[in-house]
N, C-alpha and C positions, 0 to 999 in steps of 0.2 A: 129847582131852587131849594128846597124842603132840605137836600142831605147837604146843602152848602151851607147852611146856615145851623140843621141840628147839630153836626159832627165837627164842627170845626174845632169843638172844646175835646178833641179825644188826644191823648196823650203821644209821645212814642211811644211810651212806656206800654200804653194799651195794644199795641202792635204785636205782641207775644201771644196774644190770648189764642187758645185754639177753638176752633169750629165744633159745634155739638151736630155730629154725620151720623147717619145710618146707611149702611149697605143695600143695595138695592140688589134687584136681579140682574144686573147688568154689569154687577163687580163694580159701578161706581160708585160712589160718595154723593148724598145729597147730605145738605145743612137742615135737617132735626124744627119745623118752624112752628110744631104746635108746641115745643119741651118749654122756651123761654118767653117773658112776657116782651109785649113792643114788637115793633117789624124788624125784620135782621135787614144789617148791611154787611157787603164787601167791600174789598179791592179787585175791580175788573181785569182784563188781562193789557189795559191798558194802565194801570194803577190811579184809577178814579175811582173814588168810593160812593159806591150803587148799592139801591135794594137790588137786596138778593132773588132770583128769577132761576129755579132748578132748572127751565125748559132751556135756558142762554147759558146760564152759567155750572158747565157741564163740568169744566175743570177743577172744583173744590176738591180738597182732599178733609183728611183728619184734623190737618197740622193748620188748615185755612182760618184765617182771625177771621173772626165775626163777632160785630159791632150792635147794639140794638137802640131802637129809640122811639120814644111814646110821648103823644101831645094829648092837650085837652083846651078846648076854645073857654075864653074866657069871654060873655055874651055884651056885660053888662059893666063899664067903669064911668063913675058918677063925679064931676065937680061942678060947683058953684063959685060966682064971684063971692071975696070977701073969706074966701075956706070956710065956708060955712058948712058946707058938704064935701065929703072924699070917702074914698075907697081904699081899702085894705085887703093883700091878698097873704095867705097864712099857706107856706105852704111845707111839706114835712116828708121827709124821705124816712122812710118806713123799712128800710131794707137794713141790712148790716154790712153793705159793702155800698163804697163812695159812688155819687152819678154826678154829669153834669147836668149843670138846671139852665135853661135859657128864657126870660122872657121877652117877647116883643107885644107893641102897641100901636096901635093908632088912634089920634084924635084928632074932635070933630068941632068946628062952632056949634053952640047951641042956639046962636043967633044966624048967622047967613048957613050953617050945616058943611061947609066947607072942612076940609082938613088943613089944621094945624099943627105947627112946629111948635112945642112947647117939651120940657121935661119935667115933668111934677110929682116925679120919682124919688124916694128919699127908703133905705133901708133901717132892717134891723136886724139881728139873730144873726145867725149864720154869713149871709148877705152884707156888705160891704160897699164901698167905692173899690178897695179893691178886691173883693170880690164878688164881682158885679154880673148880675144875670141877665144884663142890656147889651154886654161885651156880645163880642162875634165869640169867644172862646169862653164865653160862659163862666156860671159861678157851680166853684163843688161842692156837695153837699154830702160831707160826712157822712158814714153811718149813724142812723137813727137821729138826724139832727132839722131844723127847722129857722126856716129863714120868714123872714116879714117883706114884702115889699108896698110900701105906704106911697097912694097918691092921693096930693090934696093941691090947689094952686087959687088963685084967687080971679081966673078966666071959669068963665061958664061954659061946660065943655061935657061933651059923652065921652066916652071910648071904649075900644073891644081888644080883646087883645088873644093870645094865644103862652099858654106855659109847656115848654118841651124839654123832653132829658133826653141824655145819649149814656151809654154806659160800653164796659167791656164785660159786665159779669152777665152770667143768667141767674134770672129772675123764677122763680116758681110764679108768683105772684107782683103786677106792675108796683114798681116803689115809691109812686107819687101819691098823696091825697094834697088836697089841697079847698081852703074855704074862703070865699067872698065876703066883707062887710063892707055895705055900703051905710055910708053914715051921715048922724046933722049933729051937727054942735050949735048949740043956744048960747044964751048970755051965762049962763049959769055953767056950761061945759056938756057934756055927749048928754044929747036929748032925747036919741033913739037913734037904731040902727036894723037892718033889715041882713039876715043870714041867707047866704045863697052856698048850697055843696058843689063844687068844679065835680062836673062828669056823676050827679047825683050822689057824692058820697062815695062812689066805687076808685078804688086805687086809679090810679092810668098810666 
């Protein structure tokens, strides 16, 4: 389910990209998987796009696209009836060549604990209605650019969620960071808020 839902935002256009291979003793081609950050994917010999598996996927060449993509769980999203609490997720593509960003979530009553249907998603930056990181096809994120995604509703509600990119470039280093604010707003306006680093601070 994982590469139907990361890669669905990969272009044609990204279809060009070539594989980073090294020669083996065997005179074949493997696809390079400590060079770029994120897991690589392919196209298999049936043209479904799989992580890559040298031991299966014998037939890479030079010329072979290869696709990468990197997530990071989001543990903790906070609402209150009345908005009096909500969650802010800040997240910033650090690289100089464009990725796609996807989020997904789920939430919870904070009374029966059940999951609910609710969207209490509102953006900013970068991020869009139409360019939306809730899409199956995701939102792009420029080089070196940073998008907001604000949830606030006035159900008392938890939620967790998960932030993944797909890209066509390689990476030396992953191109996401990303920071959690969970917040209260008082009568008077932001009363306090508690800082949370996605994946401690480190890229992903």
């Amino acid at each position: 389910m994982m590469v139907k839902h990361i890669l669905l935002g990969v272009t044609v256009a990204l279809s060009s990209a070539s594989a980073l291979a090294s020669e083996v003793d065997t005179g074949k081609y493997q696809i390079d998987t400590e060079k770029c950050a994120g897991t690589e994917y392919i196209y298999d010999e049936l043209q479904q796009l799989v992580e890559y598996d040298p031991a299966i996927h014998t037939f890479v060449t030079e010329d072979t696209a290869v696709f990468y993509s990197g997530s990071a769980n989001i543990p903790h999203i906070r609402m209150t009836s009345s908005n009096s609490r909500g969650t802010h997720i800040y997240v910033v593509n650090n690289q100089n060549q464009p990725v796609n960003l996807f989020f997904q979530a789920k939430y919870f009553s904070e009374t029966s604990g059940n999951k609910i249907n609710i969207n209490p998603e509102a953006f900013a930056g970068i991020f869009s209605t139409s360019n939306d990181p809730l899409k199956s096809s995701g939102a792009q994120m420029p080089a070196e650019s940073y998008g907001l995604i604000g949830i606030q509703t006035n159900v008392a509600a938890f939620g967790t969620g998960i932030i993944k990119w797909d890209a066509s470039s390689c990476f030396d280093t992953a191109p996401i960071t990303a920071t959690l604010e969970n917040y209260f707003n008082g009568s008077s306006g932001r009363y306090g808020s508690t800082i949370y680093m996605v994946n401690d601070g480190d890229p992903f």
